[in-house]
C-alpha positions as a LaTeX table, in Angstrom:
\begin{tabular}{lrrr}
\hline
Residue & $x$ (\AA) & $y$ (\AA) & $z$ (\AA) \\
\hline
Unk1 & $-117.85$ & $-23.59$ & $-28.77$ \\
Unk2 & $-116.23$ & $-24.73$ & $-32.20$ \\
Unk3 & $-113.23$ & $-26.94$ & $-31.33$ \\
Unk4 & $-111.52$ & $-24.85$ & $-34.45$ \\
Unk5 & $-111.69$ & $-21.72$ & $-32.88$ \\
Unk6 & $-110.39$ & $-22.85$ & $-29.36$ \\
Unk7 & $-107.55$ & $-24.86$ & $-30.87$ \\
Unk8 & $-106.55$ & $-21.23$ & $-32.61$ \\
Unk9 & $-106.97$ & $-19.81$ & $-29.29$ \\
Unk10 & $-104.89$ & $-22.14$ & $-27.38$ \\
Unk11 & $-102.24$ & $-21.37$ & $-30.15$ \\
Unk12 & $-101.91$ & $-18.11$ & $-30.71$ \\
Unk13 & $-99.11$ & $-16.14$ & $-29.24$ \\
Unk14 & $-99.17$ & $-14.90$ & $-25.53$ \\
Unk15 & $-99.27$ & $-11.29$ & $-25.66$ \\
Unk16 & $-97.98$ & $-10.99$ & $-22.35$ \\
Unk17 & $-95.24$ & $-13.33$ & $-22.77$ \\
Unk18 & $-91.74$ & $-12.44$ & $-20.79$ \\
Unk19 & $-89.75$ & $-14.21$ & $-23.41$ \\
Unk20 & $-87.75$ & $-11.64$ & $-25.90$ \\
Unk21 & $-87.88$ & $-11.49$ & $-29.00$ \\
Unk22 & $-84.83$ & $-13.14$ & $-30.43$ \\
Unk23 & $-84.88$ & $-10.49$ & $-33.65$ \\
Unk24 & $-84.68$ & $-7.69$ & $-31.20$ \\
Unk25 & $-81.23$ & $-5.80$ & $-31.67$ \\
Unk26 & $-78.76$ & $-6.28$ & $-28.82$ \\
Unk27 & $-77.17$ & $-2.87$ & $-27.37$ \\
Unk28 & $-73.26$ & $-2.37$ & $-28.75$ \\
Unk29 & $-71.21$ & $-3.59$ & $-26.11$ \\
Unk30 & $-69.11$ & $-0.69$ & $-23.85$ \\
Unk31 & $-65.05$ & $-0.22$ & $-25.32$ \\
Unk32 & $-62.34$ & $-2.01$ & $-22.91$ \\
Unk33 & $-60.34$ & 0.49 & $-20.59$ \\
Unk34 & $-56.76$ & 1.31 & $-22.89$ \\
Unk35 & $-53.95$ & 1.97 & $-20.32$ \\
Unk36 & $-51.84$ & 5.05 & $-21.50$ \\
Unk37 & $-50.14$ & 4.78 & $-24.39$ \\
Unk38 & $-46.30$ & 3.56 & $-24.55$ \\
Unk39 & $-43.72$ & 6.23 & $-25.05$ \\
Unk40 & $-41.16$ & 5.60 & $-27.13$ \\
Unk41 & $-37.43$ & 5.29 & $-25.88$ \\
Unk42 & $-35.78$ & 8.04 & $-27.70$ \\
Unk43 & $-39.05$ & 10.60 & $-26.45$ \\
Unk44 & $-38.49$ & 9.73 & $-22.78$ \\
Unk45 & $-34.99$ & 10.52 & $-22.90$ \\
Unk46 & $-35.40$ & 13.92 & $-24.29$ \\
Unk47 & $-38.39$ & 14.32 & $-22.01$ \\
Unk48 & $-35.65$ & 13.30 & $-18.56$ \\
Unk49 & $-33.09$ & 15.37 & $-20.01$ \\
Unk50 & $-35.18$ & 18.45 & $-20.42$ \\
Unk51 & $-36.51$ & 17.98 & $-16.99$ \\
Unk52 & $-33.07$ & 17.75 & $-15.77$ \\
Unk53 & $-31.98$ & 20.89 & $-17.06$ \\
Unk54 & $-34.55$ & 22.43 & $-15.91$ \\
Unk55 & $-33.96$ & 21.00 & $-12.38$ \\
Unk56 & $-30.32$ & 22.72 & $-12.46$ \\
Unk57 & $-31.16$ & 26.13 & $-13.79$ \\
Unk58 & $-33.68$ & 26.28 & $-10.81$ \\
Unk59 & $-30.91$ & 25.30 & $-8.50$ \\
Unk60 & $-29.03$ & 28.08 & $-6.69$ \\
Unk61 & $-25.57$ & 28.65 & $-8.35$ \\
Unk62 & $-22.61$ & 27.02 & $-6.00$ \\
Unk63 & $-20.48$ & 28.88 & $-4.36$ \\
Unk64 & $-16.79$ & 29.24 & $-5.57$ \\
Unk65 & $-14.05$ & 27.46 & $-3.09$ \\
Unk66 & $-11.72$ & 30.02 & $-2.22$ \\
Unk67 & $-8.25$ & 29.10 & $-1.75$ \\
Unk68 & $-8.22$ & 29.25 & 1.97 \\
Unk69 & $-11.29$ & 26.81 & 2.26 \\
Unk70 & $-12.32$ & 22.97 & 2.73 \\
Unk71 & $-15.09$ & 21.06 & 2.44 \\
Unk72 & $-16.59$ & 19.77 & 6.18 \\
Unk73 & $-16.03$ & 16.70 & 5.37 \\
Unk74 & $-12.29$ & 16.56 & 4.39 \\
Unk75 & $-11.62$ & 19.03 & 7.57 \\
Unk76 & $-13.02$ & 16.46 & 9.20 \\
Unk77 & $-11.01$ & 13.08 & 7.97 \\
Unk78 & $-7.54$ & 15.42 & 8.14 \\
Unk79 & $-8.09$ & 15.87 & 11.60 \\
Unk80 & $-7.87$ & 11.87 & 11.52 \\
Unk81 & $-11.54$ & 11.47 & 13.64 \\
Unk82 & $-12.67$ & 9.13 & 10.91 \\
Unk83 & $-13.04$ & 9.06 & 7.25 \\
Unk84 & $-14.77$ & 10.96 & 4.83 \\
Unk85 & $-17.46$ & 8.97 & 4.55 \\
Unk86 & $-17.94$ & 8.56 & 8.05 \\
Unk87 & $-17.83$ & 12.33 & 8.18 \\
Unk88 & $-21.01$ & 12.73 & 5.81 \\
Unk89 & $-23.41$ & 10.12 & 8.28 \\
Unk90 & $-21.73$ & 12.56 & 11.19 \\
Unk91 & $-22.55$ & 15.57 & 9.49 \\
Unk92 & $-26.48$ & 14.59 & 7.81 \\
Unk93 & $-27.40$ & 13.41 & 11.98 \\
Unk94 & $-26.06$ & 16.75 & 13.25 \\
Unk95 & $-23.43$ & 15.84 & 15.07 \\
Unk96 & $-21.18$ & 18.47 & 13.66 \\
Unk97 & $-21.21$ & 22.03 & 14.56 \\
Unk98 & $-19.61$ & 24.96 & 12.81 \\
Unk99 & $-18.27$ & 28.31 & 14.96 \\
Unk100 & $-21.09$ & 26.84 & 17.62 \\
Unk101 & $-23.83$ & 26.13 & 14.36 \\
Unk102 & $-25.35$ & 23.09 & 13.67 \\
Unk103 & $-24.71$ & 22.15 & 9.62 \\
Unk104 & $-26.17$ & 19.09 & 7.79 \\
Unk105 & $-25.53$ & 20.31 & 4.39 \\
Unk106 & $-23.27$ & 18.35 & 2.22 \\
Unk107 & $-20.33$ & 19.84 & 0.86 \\
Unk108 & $-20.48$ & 22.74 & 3.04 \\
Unk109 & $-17.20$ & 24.77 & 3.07 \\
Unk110 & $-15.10$ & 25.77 & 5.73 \\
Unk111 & $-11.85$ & 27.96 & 6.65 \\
Unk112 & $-9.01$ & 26.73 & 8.86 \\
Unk113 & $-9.41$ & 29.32 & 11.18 \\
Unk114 & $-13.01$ & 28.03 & 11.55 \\
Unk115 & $-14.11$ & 26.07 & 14.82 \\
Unk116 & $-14.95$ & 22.84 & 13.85 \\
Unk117 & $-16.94$ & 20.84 & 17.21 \\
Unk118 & $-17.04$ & 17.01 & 16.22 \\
Unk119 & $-19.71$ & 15.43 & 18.34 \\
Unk120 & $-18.75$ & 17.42 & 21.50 \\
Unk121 & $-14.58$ & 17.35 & 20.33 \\
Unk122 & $-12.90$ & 20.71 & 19.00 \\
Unk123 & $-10.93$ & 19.58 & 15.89 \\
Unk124 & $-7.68$ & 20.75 & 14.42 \\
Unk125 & $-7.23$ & 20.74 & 10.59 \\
Unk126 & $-3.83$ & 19.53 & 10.23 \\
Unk127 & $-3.82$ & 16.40 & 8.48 \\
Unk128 & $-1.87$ & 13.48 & 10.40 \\
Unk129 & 0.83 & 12.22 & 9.66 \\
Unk130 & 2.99 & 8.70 & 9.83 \\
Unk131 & 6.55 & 8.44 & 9.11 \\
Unk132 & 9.15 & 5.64 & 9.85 \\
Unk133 & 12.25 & 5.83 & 9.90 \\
Unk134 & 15.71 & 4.20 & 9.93 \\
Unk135 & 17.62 & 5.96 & 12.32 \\
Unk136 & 20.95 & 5.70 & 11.99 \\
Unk137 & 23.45 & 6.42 & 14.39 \\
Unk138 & 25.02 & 9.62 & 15.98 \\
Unk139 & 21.65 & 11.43 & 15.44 \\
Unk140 & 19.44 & 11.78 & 18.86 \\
Unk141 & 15.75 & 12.85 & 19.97 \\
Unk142 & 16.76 & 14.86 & 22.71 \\
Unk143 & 17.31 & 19.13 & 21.98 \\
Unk144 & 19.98 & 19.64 & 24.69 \\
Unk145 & 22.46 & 17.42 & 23.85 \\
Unk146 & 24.87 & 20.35 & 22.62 \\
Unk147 & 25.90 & 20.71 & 19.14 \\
Unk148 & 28.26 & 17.21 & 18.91 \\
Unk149 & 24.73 & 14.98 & 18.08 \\
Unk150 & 22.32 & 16.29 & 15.11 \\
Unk151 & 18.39 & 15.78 & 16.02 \\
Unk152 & 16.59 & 13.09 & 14.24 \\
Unk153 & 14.03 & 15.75 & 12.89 \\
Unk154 & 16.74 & 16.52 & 9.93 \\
Unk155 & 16.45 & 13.44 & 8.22 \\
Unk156 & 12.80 & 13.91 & 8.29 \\
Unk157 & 12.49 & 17.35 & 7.48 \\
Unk158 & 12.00 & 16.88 & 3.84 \\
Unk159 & 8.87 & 14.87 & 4.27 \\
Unk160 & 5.85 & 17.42 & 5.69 \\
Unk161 & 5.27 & 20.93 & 6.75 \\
Unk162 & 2.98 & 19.39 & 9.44 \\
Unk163 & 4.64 & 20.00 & 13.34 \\
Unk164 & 5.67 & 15.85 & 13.78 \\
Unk165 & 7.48 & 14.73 & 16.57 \\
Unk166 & 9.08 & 11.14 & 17.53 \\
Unk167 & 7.10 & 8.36 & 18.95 \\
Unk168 & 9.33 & 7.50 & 22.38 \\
Unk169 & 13.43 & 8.60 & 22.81 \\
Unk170 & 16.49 & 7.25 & 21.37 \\
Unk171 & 20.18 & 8.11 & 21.82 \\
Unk172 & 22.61 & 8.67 & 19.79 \\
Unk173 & 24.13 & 4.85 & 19.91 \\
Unk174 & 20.21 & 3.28 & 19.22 \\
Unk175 & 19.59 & 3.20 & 15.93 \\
Unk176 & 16.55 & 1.36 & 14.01 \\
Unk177 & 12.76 & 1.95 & 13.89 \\
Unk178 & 11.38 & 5.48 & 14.49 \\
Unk179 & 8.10 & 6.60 & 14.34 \\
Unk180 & 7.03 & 10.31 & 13.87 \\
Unk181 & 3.59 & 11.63 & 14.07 \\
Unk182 & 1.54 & 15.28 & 14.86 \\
Unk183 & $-1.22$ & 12.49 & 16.31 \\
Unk184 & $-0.90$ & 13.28 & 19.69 \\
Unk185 & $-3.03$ & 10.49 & 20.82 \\
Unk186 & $-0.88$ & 8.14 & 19.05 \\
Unk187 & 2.61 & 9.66 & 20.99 \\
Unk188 & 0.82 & 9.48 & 24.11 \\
Unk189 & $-0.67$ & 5.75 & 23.81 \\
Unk190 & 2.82 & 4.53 & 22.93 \\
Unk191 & 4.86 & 6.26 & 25.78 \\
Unk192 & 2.31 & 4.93 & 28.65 \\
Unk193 & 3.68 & 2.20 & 30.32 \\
Unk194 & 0.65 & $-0.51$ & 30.00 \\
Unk195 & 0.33 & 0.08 & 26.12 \\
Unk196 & $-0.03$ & $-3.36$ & 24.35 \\
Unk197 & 1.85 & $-2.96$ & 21.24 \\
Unk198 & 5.35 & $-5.55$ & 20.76 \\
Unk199 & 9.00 & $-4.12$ & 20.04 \\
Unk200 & 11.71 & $-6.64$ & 19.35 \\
Unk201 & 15.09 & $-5.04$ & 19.94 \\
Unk202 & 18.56 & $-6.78$ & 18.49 \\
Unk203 & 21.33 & $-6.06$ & 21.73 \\
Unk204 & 24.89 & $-5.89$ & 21.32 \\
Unk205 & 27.00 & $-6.87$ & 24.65 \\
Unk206 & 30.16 & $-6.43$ & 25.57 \\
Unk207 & 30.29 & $-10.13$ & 26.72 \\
Unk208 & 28.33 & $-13.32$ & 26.09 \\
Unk209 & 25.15 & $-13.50$ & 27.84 \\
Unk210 & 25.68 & $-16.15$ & 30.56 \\
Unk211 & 22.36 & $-18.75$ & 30.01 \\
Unk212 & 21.59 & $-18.31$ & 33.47 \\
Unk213 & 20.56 & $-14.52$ & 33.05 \\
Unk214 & 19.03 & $-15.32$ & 30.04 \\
Unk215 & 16.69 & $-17.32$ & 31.90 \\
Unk216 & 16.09 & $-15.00$ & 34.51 \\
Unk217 & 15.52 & $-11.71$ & 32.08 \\
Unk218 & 12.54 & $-13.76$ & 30.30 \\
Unk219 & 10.86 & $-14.10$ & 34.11 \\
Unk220 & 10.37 & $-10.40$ & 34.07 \\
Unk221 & 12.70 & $-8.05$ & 37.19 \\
Unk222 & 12.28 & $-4.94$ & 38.53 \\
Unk223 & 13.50 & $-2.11$ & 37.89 \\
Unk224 & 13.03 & 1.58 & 39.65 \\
Unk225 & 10.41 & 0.22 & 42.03 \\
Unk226 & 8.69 & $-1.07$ & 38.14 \\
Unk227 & 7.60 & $-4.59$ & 37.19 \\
Unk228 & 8.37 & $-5.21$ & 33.49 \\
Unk229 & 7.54 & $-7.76$ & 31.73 \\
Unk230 & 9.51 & $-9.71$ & 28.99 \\
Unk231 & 7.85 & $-11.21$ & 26.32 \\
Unk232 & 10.63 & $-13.01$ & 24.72 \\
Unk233 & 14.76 & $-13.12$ & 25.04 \\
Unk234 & 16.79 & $-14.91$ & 23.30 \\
Unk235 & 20.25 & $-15.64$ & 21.22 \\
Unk236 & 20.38 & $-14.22$ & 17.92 \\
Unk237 & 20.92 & $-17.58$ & 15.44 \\
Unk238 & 24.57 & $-17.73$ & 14.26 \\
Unk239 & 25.79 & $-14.61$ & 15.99 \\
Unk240 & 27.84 & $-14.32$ & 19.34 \\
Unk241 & 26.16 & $-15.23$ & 21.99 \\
Unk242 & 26.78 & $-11.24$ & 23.09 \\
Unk243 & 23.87 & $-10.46$ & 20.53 \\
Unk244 & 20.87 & $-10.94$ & 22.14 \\
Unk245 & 16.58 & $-10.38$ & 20.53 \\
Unk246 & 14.82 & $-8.72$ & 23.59 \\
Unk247 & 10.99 & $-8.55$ & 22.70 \\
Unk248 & 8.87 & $-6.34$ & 24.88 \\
Unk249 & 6.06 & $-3.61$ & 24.89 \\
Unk250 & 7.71 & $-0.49$ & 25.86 \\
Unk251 & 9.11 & 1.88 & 23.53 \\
Unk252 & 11.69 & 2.95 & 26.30 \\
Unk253 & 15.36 & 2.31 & 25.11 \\
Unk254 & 16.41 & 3.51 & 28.14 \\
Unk255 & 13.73 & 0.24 & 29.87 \\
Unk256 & 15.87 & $-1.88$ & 27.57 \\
Unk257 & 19.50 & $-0.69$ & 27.97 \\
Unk258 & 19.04 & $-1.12$ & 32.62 \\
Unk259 & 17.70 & $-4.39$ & 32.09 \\
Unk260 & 21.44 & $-5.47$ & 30.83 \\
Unk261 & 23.19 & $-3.32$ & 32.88 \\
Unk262 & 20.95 & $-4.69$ & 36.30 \\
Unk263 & 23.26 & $-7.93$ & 35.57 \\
Unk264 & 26.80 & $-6.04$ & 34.92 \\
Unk265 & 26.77 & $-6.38$ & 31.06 \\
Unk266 & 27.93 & $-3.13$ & 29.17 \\
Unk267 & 25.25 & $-2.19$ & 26.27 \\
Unk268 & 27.53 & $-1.43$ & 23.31 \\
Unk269 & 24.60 & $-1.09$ & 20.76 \\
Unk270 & 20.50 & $-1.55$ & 20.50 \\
Unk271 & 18.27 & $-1.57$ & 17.05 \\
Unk272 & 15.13 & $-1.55$ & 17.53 \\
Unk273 & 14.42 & $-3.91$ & 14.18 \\
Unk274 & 10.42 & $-3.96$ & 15.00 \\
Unk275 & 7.96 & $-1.86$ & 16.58 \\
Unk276 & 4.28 & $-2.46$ & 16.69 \\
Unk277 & 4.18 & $-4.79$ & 13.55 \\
Unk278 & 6.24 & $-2.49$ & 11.51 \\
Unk279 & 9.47 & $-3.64$ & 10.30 \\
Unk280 & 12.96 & $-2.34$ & 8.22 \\
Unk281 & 11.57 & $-4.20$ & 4.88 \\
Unk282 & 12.60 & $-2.04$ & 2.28 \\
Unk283 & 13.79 & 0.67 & 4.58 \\
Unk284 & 17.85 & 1.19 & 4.46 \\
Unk285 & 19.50 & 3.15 & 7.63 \\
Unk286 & 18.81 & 6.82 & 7.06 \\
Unk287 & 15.76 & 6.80 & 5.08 \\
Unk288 & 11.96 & 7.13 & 5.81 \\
Unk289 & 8.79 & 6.29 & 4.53 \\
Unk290 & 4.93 & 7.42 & 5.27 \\
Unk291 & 2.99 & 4.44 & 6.58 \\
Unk292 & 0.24 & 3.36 & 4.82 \\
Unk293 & $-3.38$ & 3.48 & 5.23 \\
Unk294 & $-3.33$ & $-0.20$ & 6.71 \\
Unk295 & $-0.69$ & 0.08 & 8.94 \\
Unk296 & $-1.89$ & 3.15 & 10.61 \\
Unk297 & $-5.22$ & 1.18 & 11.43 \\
Unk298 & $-3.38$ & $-1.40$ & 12.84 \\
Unk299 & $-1.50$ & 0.88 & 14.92 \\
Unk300 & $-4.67$ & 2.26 & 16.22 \\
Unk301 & $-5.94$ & $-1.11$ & 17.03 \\
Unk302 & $-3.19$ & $-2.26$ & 18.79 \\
\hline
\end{tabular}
């Protein structure tokens, strides 16, 4: 064999080779993935407000309140249950019937002659009320005490059309703190005899208080066959010592006039200067004033 011709041989190209050909044209590569495109500010807005009104001409046109109708919620609160607020969670779980229907619905409207059942209760619409007053004297809580003595209602008479009535009795010589409410749970948790709330009641004897009885008047007596309990007597600072501060829990004046009279002293006058936390601040003999929001929870959580 001529070496020439086998050294072409041995040189030529392979023509099986796997190797590409580096000249060979590579295939375009594929286009990335482009997210949607960015809409501008101003577009969007037009887009959410269009949507929106077309969201409220699909909606069902609301009723008109007529004059003699409440929302649920409000009926609720002026029944004094809870608040409005409170009334909506009620309401949304169902716990609120209407003339013996279930509603959840939000703003629904009601009549007062409706029957409104919160969670099991039958509710009345009238809103509650709180007023204090500054009774003066010659003015009395009783109705049968002729026509000598006015009522206390008159000086309150002014204030609401709702049917209040006073918190406990005074007579005609008591004068001070007065409470009037149409909460009848309120009238009857301050006239039972364990309730827990203080009144502080300035006395006026017709002697000096002899120490002695002092001393035995803050032990607590009996009186009627009744234990009751006195949180606090004492001397009123630079007065006679015939004005005496009586602090106890029942609203009674008739509790705080025997215990005097059980040790032969003659009660010539009793103001009742605090009751439950409230006080005369700002209140002159005569006049009244609605409670406010804060001090009617506190009276409920006394």
């Amino acid at each position: 064999m001529n070496n020439k011709e086998g050294n072409n041989k041995r040189g030529g190209s392979r023509p099986n080779s796997s190797r590409s050909n580096s000249n060979k044209p590579k295939p375009p590569m594929a286009k990335r993935a482009q997210g949607p495109k960015k809409v501008k500010p101003e577009v969007k807005a037009a887009q959410e407000a269009a949507a929106e009104k077309l969201r409220k001409q699909n909606q069902p046109a609301k009723r008109q309140k007529a004059s003699d109708e409440i929302r649920l919620n409000k009926y609720i609160s002026n029944s004094g249950v809870c608040s409005r607020r409170d009334a909506d969670i009620y309401i949304q779980s169902g716990n609120v019937k209407v003339n013996g229907t279930v509603v959840t619905e939000m703003g629904y409207l009601v009549k007062l002659n409706d029957v409104v059942n919160f969670d099991g209760v039958t509710l009345t619409p009238e809103k509650k009320e709180y007023i204090l007053l500054n009774k003066p004297k010659n003015f009395t809580t009783a109705f049968d005490e002729g026509q000598e003595y006015r009522n206390v209602l008159e000086l309150v008479r002014g204030a609401t059309n709702a049917k209040i009535a006073a918190v406990g009795r005074m007579d005609k010589n008591t004068t001070g703190l007065l409470l009037f409410t149409n909460d009848t749970d309120m009238i009857r948790k301050f006239t039972l005899p364990n309730q827990k709330s203080s009144k502080i009641y300035q006395v006026s004897l017709d002697k000096n208080l002899k120490f002695e009885d002092l001393e035995k008047i803050s032990k607590g007596l009996v009186l009627d066959g009744h234990r009751v309990f006195v949180e606090e007597v004492s001397y009123i600072d630079n007065e006679p010592k015939s004005e005496v501060g009586l602090k106890l829990r029942t609203a009674n004046v008739k509790v705080v006039r025997s215990i005097f009279e059980s040790f032969e002293y003659n009660v010539l006058r009793i103001d009742r200067v605090s009751f439950a936390g409230l006080t005369k601040k700002n209140l002159p003999r005569g006049n009244w004033r609605f409670l406010t929001d804060q001090e009617i929870i506190n009276l409920k959580n006394t």
